[in-house]
N, C-alpha and C positions, 0 to 999 in steps of 0.2 A: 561533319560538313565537308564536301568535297574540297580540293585545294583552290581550285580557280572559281568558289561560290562569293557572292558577295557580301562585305561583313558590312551588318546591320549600323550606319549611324548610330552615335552613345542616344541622340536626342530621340531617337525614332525606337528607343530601350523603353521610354522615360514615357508615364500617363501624363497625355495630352488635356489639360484638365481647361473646362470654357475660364475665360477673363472676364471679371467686371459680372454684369445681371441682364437679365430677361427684362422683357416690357413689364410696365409695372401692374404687381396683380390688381385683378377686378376690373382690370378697362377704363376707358374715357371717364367713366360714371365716377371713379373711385381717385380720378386725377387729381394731385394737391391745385388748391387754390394761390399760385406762389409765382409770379410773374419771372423767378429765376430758374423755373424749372424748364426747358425743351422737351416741346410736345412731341419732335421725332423723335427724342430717346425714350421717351413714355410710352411710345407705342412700340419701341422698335428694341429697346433695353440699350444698355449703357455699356460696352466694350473699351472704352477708356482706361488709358493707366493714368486713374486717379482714387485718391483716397475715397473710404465711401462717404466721407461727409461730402462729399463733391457729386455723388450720383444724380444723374437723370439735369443735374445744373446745366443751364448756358456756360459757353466758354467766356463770356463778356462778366457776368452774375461768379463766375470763379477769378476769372484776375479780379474782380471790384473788390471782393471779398479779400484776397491775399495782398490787396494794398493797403488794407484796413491792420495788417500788424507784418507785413515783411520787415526784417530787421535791417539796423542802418550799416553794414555792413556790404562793399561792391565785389567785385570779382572784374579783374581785366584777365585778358589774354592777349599775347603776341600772335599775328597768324601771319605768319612770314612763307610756311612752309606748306598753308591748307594741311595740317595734322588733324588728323582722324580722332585726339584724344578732345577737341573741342567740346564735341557734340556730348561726352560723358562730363567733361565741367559742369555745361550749361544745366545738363541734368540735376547734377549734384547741387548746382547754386538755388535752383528751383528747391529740391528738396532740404535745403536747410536756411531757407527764407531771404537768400539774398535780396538787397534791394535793386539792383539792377547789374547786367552781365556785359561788359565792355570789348568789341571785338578792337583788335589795333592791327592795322597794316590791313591786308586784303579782306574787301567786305564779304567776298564768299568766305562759307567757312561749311564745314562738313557738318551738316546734321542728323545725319541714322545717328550718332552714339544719345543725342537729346533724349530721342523717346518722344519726341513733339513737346516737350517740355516748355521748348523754345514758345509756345503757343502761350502760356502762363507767365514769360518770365518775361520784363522788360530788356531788350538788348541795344546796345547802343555802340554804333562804329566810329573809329579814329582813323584819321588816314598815317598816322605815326608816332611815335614818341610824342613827339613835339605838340603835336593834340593832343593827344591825350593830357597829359601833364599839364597843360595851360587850361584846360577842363579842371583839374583835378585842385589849381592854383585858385581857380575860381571860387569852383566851390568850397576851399579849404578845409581839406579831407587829406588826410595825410595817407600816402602810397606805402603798403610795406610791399617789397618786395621778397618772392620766395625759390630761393636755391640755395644749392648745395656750394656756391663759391668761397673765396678767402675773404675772412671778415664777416662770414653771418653768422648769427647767434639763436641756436636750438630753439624751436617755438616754445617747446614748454618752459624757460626759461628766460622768457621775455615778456614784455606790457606790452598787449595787442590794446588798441584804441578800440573804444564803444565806436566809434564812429571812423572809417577806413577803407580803402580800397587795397582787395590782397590780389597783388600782382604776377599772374604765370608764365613764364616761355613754354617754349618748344619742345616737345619730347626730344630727347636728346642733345641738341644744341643750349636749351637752356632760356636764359635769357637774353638780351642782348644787352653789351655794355653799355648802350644808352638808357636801356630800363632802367638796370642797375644803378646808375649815376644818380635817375632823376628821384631815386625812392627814398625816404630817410630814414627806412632803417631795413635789412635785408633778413631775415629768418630761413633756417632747414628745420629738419625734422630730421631727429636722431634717427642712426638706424645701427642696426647688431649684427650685419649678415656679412658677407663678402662682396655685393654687389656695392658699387659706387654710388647710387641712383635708384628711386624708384620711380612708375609708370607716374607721369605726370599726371592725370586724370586722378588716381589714384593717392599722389601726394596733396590735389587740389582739396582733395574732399573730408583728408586728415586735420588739413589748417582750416578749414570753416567749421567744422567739428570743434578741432580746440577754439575758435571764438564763440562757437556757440555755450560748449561747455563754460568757460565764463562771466557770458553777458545775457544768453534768451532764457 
């Protein structure tokens, strides 16, 4: 390869394989009789990131369905900073049945990491601590909060509630000490390496795991 050639993207290495299906075989003639299915994906196939029990469904006929057993388990986040690792929460909350995803502080919040996930999942914005938490008082759900601070205690090594709201900051910054304050009881996730911290999106998705692992 000459020196000054251009080196190939790893993705553009990688078989480009189609997502999701085709129109459904045999045509209109052969369409289910099922008022949950959309007639444009049935003609037109289904390119969604969705499970295939979800093919060829309405997007209204898949939340009815996922509110028929999402589990009682919330997910807040802090969006203090519009961080990017949002939209891969919101992902993850979707994919292990949360019951509803809490934005706090700025209503925007960054959606590419979702996946559109966001279109499935119930989200619901605070304007701050202070809302939130008197939501949370209301409906008497206790707040665990999740970081790496003085005073938290290793998830696996604690009583996660069947019923909870698991609280995330900031990449980087963390939570805020008002989080912290308002939660009663604060949880990390052990780690073995030399980094201080992991990708918060990625620690998000360790602690709905371990509550699923002992409650779905």
């Amino acid at each position: 390869m000459p020196p000054d050639a251009a080196v190939p993207d790893s993705a553009e290495l990688e078989p480009q394989l189609p997502v999701g299906v085709g129109p459904w075989p045999g045509g209109p003639d052969a369409w289910p009789d099922d008022p949950r299915y959309d007639r444009d994906l049935l003609a037109d196939g289904d390119r969604r990131n969705v499970v295939d029990r979800y093919r060829y469904w309405t997007m209204a006929a898949i939340v009815a369905d996922l509110d028929e057993h999402r589990h009682p388990f919330h997910v807040a986040i802090e969006n203090w900073q519009h961080d990017m690792n949002i939209g891969s929460i919101v992902r993850s909350a979707n994919a292990f049945g949360a019951a509803e995803v809490h934005i706090i502080g700025k209503r925007r919040w960054n959606r590419r990491g979702a996946m559109v996930t966001d279109r499935y999942q119930h989200v619901r914005h605070h304007e701050d601590v202070a809302a939130f938490t008197a939501w949370a008082a209301d409906a008497e759900i206790p707040v665990i909060a999740v970081d790496n601070v003085d005073g938290s205690v290793p998830v696996d090594r604690v009583e996660l509630p069947q019923r909870c709201v698991l609280l995330f900051g900031q990449e980087g910054p963390g939570l805020s000490a008002e989080a912290v304050a308002a939660a009663s009881a604060v949880v990390e996730i052990t780690q073995y390496g030399s980094t201080r911290s992991i990708n918060a999106s990625a620690a998000a998705a360790v602690v709905m795991y371990e509550w699923c692992r002992r409650w779905a």
